[in-house]
C-alpha positions in Angstrom: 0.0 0.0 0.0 1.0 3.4 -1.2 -1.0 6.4 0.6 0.5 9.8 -1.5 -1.1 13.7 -0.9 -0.2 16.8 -2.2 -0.5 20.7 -0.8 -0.1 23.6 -2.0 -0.7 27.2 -1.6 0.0 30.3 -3.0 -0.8 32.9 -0.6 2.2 34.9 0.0 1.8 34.5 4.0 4.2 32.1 5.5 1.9 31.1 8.4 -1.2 31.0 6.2 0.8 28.9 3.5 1.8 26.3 5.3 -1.6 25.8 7.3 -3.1 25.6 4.0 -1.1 23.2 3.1 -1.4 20.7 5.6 -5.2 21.6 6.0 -5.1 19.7 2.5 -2.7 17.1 2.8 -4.5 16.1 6.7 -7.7 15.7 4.9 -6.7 13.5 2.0 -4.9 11.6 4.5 -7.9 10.7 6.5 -6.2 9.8 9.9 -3.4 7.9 8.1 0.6 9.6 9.5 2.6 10.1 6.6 6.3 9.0 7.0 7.8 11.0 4.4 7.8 14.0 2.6 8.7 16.3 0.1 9.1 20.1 0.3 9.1 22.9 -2.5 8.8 26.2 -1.9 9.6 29.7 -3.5 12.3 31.9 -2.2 11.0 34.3 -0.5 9.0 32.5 2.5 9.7 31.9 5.9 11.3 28.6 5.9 12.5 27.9 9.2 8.6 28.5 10.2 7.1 26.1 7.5 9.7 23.2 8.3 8.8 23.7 12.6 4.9 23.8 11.4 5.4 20.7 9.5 7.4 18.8 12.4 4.9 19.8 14.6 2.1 18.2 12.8 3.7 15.0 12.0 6.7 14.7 14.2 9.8 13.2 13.3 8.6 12.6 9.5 11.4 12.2 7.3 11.3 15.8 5.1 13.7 16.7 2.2 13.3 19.9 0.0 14.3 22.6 -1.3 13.9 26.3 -2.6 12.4 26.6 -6.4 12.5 28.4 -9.8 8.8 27.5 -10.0 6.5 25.2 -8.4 3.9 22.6 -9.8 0.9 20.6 -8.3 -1.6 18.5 -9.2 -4.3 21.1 -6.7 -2.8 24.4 -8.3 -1.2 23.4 -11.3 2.0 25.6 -12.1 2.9 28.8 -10.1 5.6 30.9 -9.0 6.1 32.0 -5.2 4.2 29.3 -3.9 4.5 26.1 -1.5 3.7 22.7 -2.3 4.4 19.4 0.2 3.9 15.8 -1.5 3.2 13.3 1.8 4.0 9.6 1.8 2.9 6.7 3.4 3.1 3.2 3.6 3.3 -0.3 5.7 5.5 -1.6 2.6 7.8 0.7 1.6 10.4 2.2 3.6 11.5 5.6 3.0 14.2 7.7 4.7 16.1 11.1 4.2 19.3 11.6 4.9 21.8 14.5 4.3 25.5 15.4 3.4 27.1 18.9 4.4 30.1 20.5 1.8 28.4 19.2 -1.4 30.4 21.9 -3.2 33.9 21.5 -1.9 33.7 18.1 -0.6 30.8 16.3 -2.8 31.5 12.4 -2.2 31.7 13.2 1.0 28.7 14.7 1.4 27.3 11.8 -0.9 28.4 9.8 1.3 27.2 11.0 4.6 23.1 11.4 3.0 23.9 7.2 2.0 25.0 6.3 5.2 22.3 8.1 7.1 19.8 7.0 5.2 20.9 3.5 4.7 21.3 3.1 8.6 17.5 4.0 9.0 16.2 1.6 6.6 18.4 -1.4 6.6 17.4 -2.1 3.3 18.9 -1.8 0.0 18.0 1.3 -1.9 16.0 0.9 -5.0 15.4 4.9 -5.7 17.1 7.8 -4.4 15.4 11.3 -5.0 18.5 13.7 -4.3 18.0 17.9 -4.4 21.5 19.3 -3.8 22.2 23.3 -3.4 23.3 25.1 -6.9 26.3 27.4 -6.6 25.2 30.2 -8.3 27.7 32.7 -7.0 30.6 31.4 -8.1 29.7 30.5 -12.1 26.0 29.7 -12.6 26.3 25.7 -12.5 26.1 22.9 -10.3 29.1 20.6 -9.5 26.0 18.3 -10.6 28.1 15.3 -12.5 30.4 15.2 -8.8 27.7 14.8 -6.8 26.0 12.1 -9.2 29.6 10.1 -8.9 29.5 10.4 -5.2 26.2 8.9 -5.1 26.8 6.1 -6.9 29.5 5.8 -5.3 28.1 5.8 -2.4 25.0 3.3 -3.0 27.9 0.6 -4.2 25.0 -0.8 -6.2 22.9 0.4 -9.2 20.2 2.9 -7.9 18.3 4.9 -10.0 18.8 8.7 -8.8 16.6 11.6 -10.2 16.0 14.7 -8.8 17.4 18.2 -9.2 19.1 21.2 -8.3 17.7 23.6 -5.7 16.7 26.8 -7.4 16.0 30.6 -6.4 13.3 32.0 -8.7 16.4 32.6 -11.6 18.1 35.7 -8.9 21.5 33.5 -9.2 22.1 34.1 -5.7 21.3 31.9 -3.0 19.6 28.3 -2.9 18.4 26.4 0.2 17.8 22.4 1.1 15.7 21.3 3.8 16.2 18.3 6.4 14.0 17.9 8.8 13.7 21.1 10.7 17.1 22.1 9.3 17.8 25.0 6.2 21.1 24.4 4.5 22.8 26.4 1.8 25.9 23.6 0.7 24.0 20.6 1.1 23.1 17.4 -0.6 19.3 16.0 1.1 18.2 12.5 -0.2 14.6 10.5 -0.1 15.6 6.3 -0.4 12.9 4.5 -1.3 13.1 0.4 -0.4 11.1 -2.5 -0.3 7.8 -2.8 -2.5 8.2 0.1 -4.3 7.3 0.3 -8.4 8.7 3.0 -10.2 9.8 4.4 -13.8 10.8 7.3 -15.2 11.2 9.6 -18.6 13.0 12.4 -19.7 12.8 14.3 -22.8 13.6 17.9 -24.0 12.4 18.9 -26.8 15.7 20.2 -28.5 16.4 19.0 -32.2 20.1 18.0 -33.4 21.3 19.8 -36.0 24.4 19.5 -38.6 26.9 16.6 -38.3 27.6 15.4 -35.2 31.8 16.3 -34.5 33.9 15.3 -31.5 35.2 17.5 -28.7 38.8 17.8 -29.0 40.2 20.2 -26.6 38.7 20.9 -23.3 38.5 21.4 -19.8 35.7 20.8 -17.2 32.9 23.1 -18.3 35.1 24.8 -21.2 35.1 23.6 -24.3 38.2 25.1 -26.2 38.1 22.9 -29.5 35.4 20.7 -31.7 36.8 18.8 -34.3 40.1 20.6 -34.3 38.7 24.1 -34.6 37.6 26.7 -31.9 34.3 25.8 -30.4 33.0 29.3 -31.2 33.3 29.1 -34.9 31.5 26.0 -34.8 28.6 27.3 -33.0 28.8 30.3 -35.6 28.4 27.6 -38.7 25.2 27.1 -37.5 23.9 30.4 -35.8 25.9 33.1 -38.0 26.7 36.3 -35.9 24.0 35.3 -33.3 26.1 34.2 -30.1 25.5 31.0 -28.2 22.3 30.7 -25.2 20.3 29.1 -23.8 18.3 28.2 -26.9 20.8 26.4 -28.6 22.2 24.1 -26.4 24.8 21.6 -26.9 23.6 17.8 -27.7 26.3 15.3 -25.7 26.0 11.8 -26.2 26.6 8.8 -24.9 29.7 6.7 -26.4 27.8 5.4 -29.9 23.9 5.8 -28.3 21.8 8.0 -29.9 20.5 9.3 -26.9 21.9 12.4 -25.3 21.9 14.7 -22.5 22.2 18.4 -22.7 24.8 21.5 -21.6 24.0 25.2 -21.5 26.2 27.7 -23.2 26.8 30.4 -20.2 29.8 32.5 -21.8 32.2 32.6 -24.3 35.7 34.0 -25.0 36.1 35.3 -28.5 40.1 35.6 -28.5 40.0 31.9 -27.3 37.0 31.3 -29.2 36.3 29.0 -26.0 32.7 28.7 -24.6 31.9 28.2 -20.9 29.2 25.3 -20.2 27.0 24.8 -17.0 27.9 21.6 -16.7 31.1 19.3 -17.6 31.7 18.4 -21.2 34.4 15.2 -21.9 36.7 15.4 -24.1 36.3 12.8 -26.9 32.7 13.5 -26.5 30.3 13.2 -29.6 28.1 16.8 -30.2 25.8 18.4 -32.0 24.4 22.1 -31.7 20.5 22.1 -31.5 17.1 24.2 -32.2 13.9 24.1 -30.7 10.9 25.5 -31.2 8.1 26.4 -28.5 5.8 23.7 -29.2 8.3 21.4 -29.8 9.5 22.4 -26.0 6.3 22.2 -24.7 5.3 18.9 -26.1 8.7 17.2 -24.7 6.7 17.1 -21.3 3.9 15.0 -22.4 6.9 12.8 -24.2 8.6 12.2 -21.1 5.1 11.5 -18.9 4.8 8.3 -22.0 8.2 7.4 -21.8 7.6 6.7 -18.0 4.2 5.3 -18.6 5.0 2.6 -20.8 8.0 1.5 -18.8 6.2 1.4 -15.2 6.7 -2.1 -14.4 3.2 -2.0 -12.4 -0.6 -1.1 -13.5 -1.5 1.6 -11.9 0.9 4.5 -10.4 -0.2 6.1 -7.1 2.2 9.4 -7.5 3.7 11.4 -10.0 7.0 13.8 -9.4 7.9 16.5 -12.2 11.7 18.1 -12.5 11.6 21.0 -15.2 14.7 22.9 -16.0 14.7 27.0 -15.2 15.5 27.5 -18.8 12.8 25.5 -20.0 10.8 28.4 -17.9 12.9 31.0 -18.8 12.0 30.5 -22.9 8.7 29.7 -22.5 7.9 32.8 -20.7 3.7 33.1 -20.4 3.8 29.4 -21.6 5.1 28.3 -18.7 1.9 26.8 -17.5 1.2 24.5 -20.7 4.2 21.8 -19.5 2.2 20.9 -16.3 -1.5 21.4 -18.7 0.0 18.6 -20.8 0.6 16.3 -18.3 -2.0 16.7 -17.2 -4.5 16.1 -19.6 -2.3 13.0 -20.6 -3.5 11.3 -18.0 -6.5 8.9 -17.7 -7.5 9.3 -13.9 -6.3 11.8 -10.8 -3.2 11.1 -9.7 -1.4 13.4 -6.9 1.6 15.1 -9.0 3.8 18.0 -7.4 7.2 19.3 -9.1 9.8 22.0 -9.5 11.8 24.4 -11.7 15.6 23.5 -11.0 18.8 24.6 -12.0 19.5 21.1 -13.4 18.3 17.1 -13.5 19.2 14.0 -12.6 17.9 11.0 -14.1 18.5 8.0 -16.4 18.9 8.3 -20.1 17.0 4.7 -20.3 15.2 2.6 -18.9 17.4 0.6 -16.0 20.8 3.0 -17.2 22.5 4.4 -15.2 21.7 8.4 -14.0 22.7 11.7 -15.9 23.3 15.1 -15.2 20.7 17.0 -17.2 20.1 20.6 -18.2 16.9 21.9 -20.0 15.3 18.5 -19.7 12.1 17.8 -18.5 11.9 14.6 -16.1 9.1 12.2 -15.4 9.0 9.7 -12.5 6.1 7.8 -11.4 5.7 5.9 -8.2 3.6 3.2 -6.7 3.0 -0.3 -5.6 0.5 -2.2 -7.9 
């Protein structure tokens, strides 16, 4: 048995926020005490108040989170400076938090620490990890996302699917918070494990079309790419996008050895003496690329892609919860559109199932079914959860 609920308000009172939140989640629950939980809320609330509130209510619950670019529920649908808390419950799945401190400087130790702890509650192996590290915006827009992920597997010493994503603070680049328990953190790495008779699957799609040949990376450093195919990565962007300079909307395509599936990486700046280009995110050298294009609908419709991905790879009948992880540049083109991501999933859907989600500052999750977890950026990110 799998109990889920979802929350949310938008009412820009702390206090009143969070008791309309658990108003909704008490009374879905029907008497039943959630052990777990999920926390996303907008940056400008009270959080030390809301994470008390929600202790006090159900005390000792095991509560992850983490400040938002954007939030999305199933009872509101998408918004933007709001609160939303997804409660779980069951007598056949465990699920603990745990948490690792340092993520930037020190991230397989703080991948390690969130393992152990949770680990050590459930005394189970993990079948699912839902991780939302901090983003370290000050120092150059981008997640150490790709250390963290190592850590974590790492860590698990076993294959665990991890999705999740990147704490975000409504696109001010400044300052991101986690939550643990009652704690707020700014350099941490929160988990959820999930064990036991738990069902889940996932997709991910993004909308973004490859364009031109695809070329190899062949001179470059963490996040800077200084050569593709022997020439400066600027001038091939250029080939393909003229005088216009690299963004957000034409990010690059990496794939994976000779799969044709890829993940993504943002352009953030470029050098044109070097003719270099700074990524958020790590690029290999060696690695196969391709620039990209995408249109609105296209981006739009990459939602409902990923929610049928995950559908016709859940290994059960019917699933009892639904999570969303949408990147902040998804948001950030789609402006007023915004909404139309969550819409789509929606109306996908054959019967009401409690769904709540985020805008992050990057993804984790497979590229495949049963492969093993990615660092995303722009990608939209299914994962469904349940027991029959």
């Amino acid at each position: 048995m799998l109990k889920v609920v979802v929350g949310h308000s938008e009412d820009p009172n702390t206090k009143i926020a969070i008791e309309e939140v658990l108003e909704q989640c008490q009374q879905d629950l029907k008497g039943i005490v959630p052990q777990a939980g999920i926390l996303f809320a907008a940056i400008d609330f009270e959080h030390e108040v809301i994470l008390k509130e929600i202790n006090r209510v159900f005390s000792g619950i095991n509560l992850i989170g983490c400040t938002t670019d954007g939030e999305m529920s199933s009872v509101l649908g998408f918004q933007q400076d709001s609160l939303t808390l997804m409660l779980f419950s069951s007598d056949t799945i465990r699920i603990h938090a745990g948490v690792g401190y340092e993520a930037r400087d020190r991230p397989f130790l703080a991948a390690e620490q969130a393992v152990n702890q949770a680990n050590q509650k459930s005394g189970l192996a993990a079948k699912l990890c839902i991780c939302l590290p901090a983003s370290f915006i000050a120092d150059s827009l981008t997640t150490n996302g790709e250390l963290i992920l190592q850590g974590l597997k790492q860590a698990f010493n076993s294959e665990v699917a991890i999705i999740g994503g990147t704490a975000g603070d409504q696109y001010r680049l400044q300052t991101t918070y986690q939550f643990f328990g009652t704690d707020v953190l700014t350099d941490s790495l929160p988990i959820l494990t999930f064990s036991g008779d738990i069902l889940f699957s996932y997709g991910t799609a993004c909308g973004w079309k490859p364009i031109g040949l695809k070329k190899i990376v062949t001179k470059a450093s963490g996040a800077v790419i200084y050569e593709i195919d022997g020439e400066p990565a600027l001038s091939f962007y250029q080939r393909y996008l003229g005088e216009r300079m690299p963004t957000a909307e034409n990010p690059l395509a990496v794939y994976e050895g000779e799969s044709d599936r890829y993940y993504m990486r943002v352009p953030h700046t470029y050098d044109i003496e070097t003719g270099s280009i700074d990524f958020l995110g790590n690029v290999p050298e060696q690695a196969i690329v391709q620039v990209t294009e995408v249109s609105r609908n296209e981006l739009i419709s990459a939602s409902e892609t990923g929610l049928k991905i995950a559908l016709e790879n859940y290994p059960g009948t019917k699933p009892e919860a639904i999570l969303l992880f949408s990147c902040c540049c998804r948001r950030w083109l789609l402006g007023t559109r915004t909404k139309e991501e969550y819409l789509l999933v929606k109306s996908a859907l054959s019967t009401e199932i409690p769904i709540c989600g985020f805008y992050t500052y990057g993804e984790f999750a497979p590229l495949e079914p049963h492969g093993s977890s990615y660092f995303h950026q722009e990608t939209f990110v299914t994962l469904l959860l349940g027991t029959k």
